[in-house]
C-alpha positions, -999 to +999 in steps of 0.1 A: +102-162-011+072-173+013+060-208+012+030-200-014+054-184-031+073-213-048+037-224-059+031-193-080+020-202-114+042-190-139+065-174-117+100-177-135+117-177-100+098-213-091+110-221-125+147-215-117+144-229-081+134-262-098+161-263-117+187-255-092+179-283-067+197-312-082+229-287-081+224-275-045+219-313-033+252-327-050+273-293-036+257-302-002+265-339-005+301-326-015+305-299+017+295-327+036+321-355+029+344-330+027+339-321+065+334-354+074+368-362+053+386-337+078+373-347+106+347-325+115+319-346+129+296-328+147+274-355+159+267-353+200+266-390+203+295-396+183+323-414+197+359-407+188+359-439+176+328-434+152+344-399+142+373-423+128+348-447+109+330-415+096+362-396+079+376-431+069+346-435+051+344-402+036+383-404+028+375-439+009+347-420-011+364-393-020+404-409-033+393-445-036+355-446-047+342-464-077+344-439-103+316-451-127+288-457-099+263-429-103+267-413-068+308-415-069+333-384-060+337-387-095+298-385-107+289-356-084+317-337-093+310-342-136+275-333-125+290-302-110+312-296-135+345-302-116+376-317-123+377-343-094+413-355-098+422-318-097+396-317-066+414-343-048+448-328-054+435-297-037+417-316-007+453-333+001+462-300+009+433-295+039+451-301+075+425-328+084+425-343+051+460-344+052+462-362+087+435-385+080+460-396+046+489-396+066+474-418+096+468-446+074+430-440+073+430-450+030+463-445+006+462-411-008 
């Protein structure tokens, strides 16, 4: 769909493209700490040393975040319809999840 496109009047598929935004920006915001949580910073200018920051960051968010704040692991995942303690238990399984844990980055 072109650019004018999403401005067509009555067109149903501007209608569902709407609605499907909110979704796509909380699945991004989770594929993102996810690969920050492993590791996976793909920033030029990052040092290993910010690298570390990042994924400790994105560990503490995702195992020891404040469940009830409106942009928590937790939140983002009821908004997406996901179990996030069941989410969790399969992200401990991810290599560079799993070393981040095990390095003493947060308690897992």
């Amino acid at each position: 769909m072109g650019f004018m496109g999403l401005f067509t009047a009555g067109s149903e598929g501007y209608s569902l493209e709407i609605s499907q935004r909110p979704q796509r920006l909380w699945i991004a915001v989770l594929q993102q700490a996810v690969e920050d949580a492993k590791g996976n910073v793909r920033s030029l200018e990052a040092s290993e040393r910010r690298a570390g920051s990042i994924q400790r960051e994105a560990l503490t968010w995702i195992f020891h975040g404040i469940p009830m704040l409106p942009n928590s692991f937790d939140s983002i995942c009821g908004i997406l319809e996901i179990d996030p303690d069941r989410a969790r238990q399969r992200l401990r399984l991810l290599p560079g999840i799993r070393r981040g844990l095990d390095a003493g980055q947060v308690r897992g």
